[in-house]
C-alpha positions as CSV (number, residue, x, y, z in Angstrom):
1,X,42.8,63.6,98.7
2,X,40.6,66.7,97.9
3,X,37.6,66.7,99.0
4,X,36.2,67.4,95.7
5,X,38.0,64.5,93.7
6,X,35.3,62.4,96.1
7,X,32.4,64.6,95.6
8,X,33.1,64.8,91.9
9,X,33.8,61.3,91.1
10,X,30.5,60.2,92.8
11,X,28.6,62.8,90.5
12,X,30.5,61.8,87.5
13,X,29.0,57.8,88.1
14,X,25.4,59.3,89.2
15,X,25.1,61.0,85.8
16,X,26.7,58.5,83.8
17,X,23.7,55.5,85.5
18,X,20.9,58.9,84.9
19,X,22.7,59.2,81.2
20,X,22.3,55.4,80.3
21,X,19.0,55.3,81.7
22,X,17.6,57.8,79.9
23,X,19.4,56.2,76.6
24,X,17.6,52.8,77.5
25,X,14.3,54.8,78.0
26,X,14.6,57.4,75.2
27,X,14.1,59.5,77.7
28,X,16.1,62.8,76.2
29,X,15.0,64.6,78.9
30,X,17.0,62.2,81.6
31,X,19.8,61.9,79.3
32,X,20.8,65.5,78.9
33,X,20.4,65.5,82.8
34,X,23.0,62.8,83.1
35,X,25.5,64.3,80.7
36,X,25.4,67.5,82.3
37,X,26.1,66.1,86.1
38,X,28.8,63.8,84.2
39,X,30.4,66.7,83.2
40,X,29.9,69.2,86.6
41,X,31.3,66.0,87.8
42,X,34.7,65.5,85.6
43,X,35.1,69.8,86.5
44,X,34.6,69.2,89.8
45,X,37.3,66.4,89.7
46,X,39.6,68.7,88.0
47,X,39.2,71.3,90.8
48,X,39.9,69.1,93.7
49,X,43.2,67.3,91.5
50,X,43.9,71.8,91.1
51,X,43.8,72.2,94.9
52,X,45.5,69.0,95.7
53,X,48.3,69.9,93.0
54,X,48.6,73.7,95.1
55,X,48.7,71.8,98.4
56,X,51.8,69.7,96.9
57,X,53.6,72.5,95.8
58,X,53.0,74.3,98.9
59,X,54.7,71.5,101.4
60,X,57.9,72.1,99.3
């Protein structure tokens, strides 16, 4: 597993807490924060599945 898959996945549930928190709040502010590290997150996810998909093809 990728190294980013980990990184990413632990952002992705850090932003979604910082995203409800700022829902419960009405904090905007905190909210917009948490959707955007959701989302660097999820890309950062993506990136590590990319990398571990290349390392597949490459042991082939």
């Amino acid at each position: 597993m990728d190294k980013n898959r980990m990184e990413g996945t632990a952002k992705e549930l850090k932003g979604s807490v910082k995203e409800a928190i700022g829902k419960v709040t009405r904090n905007r502010v905190k909210q917009a924060e948490g959707a955007a590290e959701k989302l660097a997150g999820r890309m950062q996810v993506k990136v590590g599945e990319a990398a571990d998909a290349v390392r597949e093809q490459l042991k082939r």
